[in-house]
C-alpha positions in Angstrom: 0.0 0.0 0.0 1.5 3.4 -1.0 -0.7 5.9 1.1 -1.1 6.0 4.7 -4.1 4.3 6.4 -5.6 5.7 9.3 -3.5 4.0 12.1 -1.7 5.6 15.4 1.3 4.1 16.1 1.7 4.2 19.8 4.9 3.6 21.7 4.4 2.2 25.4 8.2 3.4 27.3 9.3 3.8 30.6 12.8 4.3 32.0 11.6 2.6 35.0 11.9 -1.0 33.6 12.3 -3.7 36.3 14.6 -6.4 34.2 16.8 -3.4 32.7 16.1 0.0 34.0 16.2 3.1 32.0 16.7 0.3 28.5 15.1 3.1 26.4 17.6 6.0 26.4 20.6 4.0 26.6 23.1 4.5 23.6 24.0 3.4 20.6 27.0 5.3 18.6 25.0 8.8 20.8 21.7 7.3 19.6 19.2 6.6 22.6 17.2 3.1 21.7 14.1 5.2 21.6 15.6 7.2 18.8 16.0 4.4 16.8 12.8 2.7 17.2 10.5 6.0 16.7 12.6 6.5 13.1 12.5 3.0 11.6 8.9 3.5 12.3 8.8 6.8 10.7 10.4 4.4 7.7 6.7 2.6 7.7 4.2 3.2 4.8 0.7 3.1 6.9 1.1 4.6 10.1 -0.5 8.1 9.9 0.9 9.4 12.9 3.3 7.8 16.5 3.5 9.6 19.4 4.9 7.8 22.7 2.8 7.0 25.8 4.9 7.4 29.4 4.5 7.6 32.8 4.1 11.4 34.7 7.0 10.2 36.7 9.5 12.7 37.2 12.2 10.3 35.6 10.6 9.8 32.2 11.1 13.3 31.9 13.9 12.2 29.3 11.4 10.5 27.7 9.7 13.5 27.0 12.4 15.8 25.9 13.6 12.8 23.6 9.6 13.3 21.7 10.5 17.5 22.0 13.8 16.6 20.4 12.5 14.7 17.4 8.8 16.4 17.1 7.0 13.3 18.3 3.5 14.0 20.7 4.2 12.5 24.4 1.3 11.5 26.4 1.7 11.0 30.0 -0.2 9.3 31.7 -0.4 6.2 35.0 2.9 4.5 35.3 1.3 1.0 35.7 -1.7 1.1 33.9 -0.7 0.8 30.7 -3.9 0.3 29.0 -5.1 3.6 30.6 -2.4 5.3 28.6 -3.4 3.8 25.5 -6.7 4.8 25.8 -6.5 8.3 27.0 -4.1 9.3 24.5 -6.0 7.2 21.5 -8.9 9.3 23.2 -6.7 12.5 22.5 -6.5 11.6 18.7 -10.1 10.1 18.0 -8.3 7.3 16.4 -10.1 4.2 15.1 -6.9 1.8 14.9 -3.9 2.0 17.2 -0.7 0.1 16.4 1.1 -0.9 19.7 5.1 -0.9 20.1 7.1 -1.5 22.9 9.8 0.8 23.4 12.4 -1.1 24.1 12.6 -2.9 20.0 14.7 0.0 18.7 15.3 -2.7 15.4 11.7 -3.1 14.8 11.2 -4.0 11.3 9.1 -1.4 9.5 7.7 -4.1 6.6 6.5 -6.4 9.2 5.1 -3.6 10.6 3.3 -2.5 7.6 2.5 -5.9 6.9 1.0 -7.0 9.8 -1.5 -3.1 9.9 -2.1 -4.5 5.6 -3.8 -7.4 7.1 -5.8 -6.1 9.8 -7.6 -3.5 7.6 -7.9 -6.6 4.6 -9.4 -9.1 6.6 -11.4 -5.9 9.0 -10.2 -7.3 12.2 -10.2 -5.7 15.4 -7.4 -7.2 16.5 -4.2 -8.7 15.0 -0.6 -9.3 15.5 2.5 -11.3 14.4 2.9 -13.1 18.0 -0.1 -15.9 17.5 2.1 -18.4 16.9 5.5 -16.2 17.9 7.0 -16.9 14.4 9.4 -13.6 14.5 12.1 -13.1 16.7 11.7 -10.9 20.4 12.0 -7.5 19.1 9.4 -7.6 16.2 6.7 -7.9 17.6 3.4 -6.2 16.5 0.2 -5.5 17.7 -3.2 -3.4 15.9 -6.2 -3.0 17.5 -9.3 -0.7 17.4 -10.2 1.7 19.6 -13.9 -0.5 20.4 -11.3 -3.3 21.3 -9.0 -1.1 23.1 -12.0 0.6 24.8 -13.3 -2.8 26.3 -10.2 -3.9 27.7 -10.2 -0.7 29.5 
């Protein structure tokens, strides 16, 4: 598909990780993680707009400035209800279909991305993803959902 489908791409990232704390801005060659991951998914064909969704603690502030820095919406929001964030920022957007990244797969790929939002919208799902069987490797994996979905498992 050559034009943009009507998909937020939402980026769930905290620096407060338990298994490896502050994994999002850590470096590679000066480039934090999340850096990495929000432009390979810039590199995607159908997601009409990402924005990242972080907690309102004080040390996902670097989080935020990150977004400033590259001209990406942050939405902060609870720092352990994660579906909460999801749906007050979809909310924000009046978004039909959300796309769902972790932040901490800076080498998503963005074809598998765009392949796995093609086939939600071809076979009109309201939810679908590349993990049922996990056929890719940790790090690639996709989810897209509607808002209705989204909005019941709130």
């Amino acid at each position: 598909m050559s034009t943009k489908l009507k998909i937020l791409g939402i980026i769930q990232a905290r620096v407060g990780s338990t298994r490896f704390p502050g994994k999002v801005i850590k470096k590679y060659k000066g480039v934090t993680y999340l850096e990495i991951l929000i432009k390979r998914l810039k590199r995607t064909k159908n997601i009409k707009k990402i924005i990242v969704a972080t907690s309102k603690n004080s040390e996902d502030d670097q989080i935020k400035k990150i977004c400033d820095d590259l001209k990406v919406f942050c939405f902060r929001g609870s720092n352990h209800d994660v579906i909460d964030r999801y749906f007050k920022a979809s909310k924000i957007f009046k978004t039909k279909n959300i796309l769902r990244i972790t932040g901490d797969c800076p080498l998503i790929d963005p074809e598998i991305v765009d392949q796995v939002i093609y086939n939600y919208f071809l076979r009109k799902a309201s939810y679908a993803t590349n993990t049922m069987p996990a056929t890719f490797p940790d790090g690639l994996d996709v989810e897209v959902f509607s808002f209705e979905a989204l909005k019941t498992a709130w």
